[in-house]
C-alpha positions in Angstrom: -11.6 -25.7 -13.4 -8.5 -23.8 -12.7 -7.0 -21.3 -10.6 -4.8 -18.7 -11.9 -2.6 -15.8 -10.2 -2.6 -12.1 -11.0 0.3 -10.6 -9.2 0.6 -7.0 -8.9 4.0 -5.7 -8.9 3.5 -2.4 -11.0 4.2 0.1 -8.3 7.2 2.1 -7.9 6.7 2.9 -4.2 6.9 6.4 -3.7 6.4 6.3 0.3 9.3 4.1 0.6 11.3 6.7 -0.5 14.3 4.2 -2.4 15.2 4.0 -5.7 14.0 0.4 -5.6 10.4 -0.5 -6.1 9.0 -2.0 -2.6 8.5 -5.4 -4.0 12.2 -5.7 -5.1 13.9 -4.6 -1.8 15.6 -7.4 -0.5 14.4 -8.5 3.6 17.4 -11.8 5.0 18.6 -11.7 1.3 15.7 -12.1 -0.9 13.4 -9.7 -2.9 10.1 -9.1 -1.3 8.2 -10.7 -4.2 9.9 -14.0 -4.2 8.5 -14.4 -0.7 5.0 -13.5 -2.0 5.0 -15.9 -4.8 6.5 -19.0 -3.3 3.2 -18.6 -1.4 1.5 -19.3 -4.7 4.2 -21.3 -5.7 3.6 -23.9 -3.7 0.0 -24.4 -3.2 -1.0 -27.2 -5.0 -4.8 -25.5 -6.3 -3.0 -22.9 -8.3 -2.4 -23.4 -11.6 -0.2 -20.5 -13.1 0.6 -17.2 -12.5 0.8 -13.8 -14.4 2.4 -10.8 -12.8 2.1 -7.4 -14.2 5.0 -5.8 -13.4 6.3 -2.3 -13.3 8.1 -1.7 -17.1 11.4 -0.7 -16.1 11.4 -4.4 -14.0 10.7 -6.8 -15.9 14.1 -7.9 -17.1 15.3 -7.9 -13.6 11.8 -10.2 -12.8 12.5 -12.6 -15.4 16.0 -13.2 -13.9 14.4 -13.4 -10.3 12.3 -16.0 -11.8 14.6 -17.7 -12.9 17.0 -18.0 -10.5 14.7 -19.2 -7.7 12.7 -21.5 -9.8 9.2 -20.0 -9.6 8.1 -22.1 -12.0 4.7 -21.4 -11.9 5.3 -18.2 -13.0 4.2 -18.1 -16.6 4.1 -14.7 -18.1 5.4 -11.1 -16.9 3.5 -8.2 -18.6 3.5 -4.5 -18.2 1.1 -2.8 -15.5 -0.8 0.5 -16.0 -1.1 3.7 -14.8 -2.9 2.7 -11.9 -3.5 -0.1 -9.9 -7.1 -0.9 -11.6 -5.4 -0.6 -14.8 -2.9 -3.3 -13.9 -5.4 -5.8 -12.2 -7.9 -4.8 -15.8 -3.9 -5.2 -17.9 -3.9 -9.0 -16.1 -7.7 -9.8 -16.7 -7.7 -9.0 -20.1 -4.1 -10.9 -21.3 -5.4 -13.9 -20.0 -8.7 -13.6 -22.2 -7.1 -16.4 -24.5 -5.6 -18.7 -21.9 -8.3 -19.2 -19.1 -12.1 -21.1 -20.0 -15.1 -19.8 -18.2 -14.8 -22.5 -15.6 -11.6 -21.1 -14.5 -10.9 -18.4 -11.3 -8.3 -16.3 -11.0 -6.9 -15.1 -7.8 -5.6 -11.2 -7.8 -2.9 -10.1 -5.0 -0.5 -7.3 -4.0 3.1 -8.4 -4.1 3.9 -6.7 -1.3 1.4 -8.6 1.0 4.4 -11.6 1.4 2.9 -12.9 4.4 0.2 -15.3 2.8 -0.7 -18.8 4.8 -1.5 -21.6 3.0 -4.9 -21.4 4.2 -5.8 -17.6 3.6 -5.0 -18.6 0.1 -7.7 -22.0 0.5 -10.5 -20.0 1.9 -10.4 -17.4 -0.6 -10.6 -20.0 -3.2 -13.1 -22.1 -1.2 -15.7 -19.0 -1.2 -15.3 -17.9 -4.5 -16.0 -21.5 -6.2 -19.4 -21.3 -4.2 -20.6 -17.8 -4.0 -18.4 -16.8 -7.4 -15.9 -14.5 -5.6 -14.6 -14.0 -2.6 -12.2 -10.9 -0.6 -10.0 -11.8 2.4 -11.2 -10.2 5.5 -10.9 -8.9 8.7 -12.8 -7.3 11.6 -12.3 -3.8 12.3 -11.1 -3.2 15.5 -10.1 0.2 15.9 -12.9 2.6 16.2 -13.4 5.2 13.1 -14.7 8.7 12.8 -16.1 10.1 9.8 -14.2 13.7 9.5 -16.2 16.7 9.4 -13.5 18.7 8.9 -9.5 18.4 8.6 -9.0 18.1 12.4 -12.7 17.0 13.9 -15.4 14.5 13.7 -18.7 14.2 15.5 -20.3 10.7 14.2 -18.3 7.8 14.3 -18.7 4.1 12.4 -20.7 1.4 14.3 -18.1 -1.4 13.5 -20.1 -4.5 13.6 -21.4 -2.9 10.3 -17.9 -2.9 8.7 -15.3 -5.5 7.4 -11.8 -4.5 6.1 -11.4 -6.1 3.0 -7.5 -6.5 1.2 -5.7 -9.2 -1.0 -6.1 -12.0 -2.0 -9.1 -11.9 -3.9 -10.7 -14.5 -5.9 -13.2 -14.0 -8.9 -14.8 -16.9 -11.5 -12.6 -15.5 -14.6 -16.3 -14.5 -16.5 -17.5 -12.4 -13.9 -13.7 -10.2 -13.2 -13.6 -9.9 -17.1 -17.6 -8.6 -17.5 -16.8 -5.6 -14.7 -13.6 -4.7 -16.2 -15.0 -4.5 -19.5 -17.8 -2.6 -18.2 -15.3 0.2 -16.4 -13.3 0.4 -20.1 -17.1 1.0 -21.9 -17.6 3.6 -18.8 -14.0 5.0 -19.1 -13.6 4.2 -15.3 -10.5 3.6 -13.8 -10.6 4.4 -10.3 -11.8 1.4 -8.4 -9.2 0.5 -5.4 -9.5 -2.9 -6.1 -11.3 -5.7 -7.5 -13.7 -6.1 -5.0 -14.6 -2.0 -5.4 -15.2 -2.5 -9.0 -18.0 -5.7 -8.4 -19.7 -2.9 -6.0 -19.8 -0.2 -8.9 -21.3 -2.7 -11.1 -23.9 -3.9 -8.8 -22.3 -7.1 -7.6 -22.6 -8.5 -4.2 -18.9 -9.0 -2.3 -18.4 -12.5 -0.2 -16.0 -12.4 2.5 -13.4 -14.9 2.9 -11.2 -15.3 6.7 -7.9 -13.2 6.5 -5.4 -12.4 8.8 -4.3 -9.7 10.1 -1.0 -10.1 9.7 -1.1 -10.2 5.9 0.2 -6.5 5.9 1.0 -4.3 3.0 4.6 -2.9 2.9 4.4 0.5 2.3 6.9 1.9 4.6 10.5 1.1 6.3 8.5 0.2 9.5 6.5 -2.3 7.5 9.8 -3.8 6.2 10.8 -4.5 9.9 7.3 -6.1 10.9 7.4 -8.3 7.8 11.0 -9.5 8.7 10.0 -10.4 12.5 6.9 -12.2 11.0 8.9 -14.1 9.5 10.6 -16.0 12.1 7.3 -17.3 13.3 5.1 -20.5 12.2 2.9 -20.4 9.6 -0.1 -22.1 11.7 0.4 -18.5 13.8 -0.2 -16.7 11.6 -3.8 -17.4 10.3 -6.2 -18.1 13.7 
């Protein structure tokens, strides 16, 4: 049994507003996703990793590679027109390269801020319930709209759990949903984890962290930078 990585780097970030895609900008003088795969990188339990990357990159991703040894890093392909289209783009390439013993791990590149042992709980649940989504309580409360400026029923949030990245499937079971959404022409799943619900599969929760944050926006870039400077023990409790 094996674990392998798909890495999604196939967005151009369009609420960043920069010419650069998000995961390329460059945070004390490295690209955003050479934080996010030195995670991977150096965790023993992972076996390779495939990133699907945005087209117009992936010259400039084979040289990052490069140049900081990510060895692990095996193949770069092309991502799709949508995020479920990139994660299906990964599934299906490694179709010839995984067994059906194997997992495979699937993560934003722009979540950078990935402790050792988010990444060995997600495994850890997946290899006994056969998949597994980092989680997190929900906190704040939430109101379902009625309207564009009111709401009158809000959420009971010991009911809820916000799910995100990393996410960790037995290969067999990602590839048998993805194939199902090509055969139903569906492509709209937000992630992984969406797509098992639409085909009727149960979702197991795995411990996350809150600060495993998405960069979206400039602000995120500053968080991510000041969550840096502190210890990786901190950051997953």
């Amino acid at each position: 049994m094996k674990n392998y990585v798909i890495l999604l780097a196939g967005g151009i970030g369009k609420r960043m507003g920069t010419d650069i895609p998000k995961q390329f900008l460059q945070v004390k003088g490295k690209p955003v996703i050479v934080y996010t795969i030195e995670n991977f990188q150096r965790n023993p339990a992972i076996e390779k990793i495939v990133v699907v990357c945005v087209k117009e990159w992936m010259e400039e991703l084979k040289t990052i590679v490069k140049d900081y040894n990510l060895t692990k890093v095996e193949w770069i392909i092309e991502g799709g027109k949508t995020g479920h289209d990139s994660i299906r783009n990964g599934v299906f390439f490694l179709k010839d390269k995984v067994t059906e013993e194997d997992y495979v791990i699937v993560h934003d590149a722009v979540r950078p801020i990935l402790p050792q042992k988010a990444i060995d709980e997600v495994l850890r649940v997946a290899h006994e319930r056969g998949n597994a989504s980092s989680c997190i309580a929900c906190h704040p409360p939430i109101v379902i709209k009625d309207d564009s400026i009111s709401g009158t029923k809000d959420v009971e949030r010991d009911k809820i759990i916000l799910t995100a990245s990393p996410q960790a499937f037995h290969y067999p079971l990602a590839l048998r949903c993805y194939e199902q959404a090509e055969k139903e022409n569906y492509h709209d799943s937000t992630f992984t984890s969406s797509l098992l619900i639409h085909c009727s599969e149960r979702v197991f929760f795995a411990k996350g962290t809150t600060c495993n944050i998405k960069i979206t926006t400039k602000e995120d870039l500053a968080l991510f930078e000041a969550l840096l400077s502190m210890p990786e023990e901190s950051l997953y409790c």
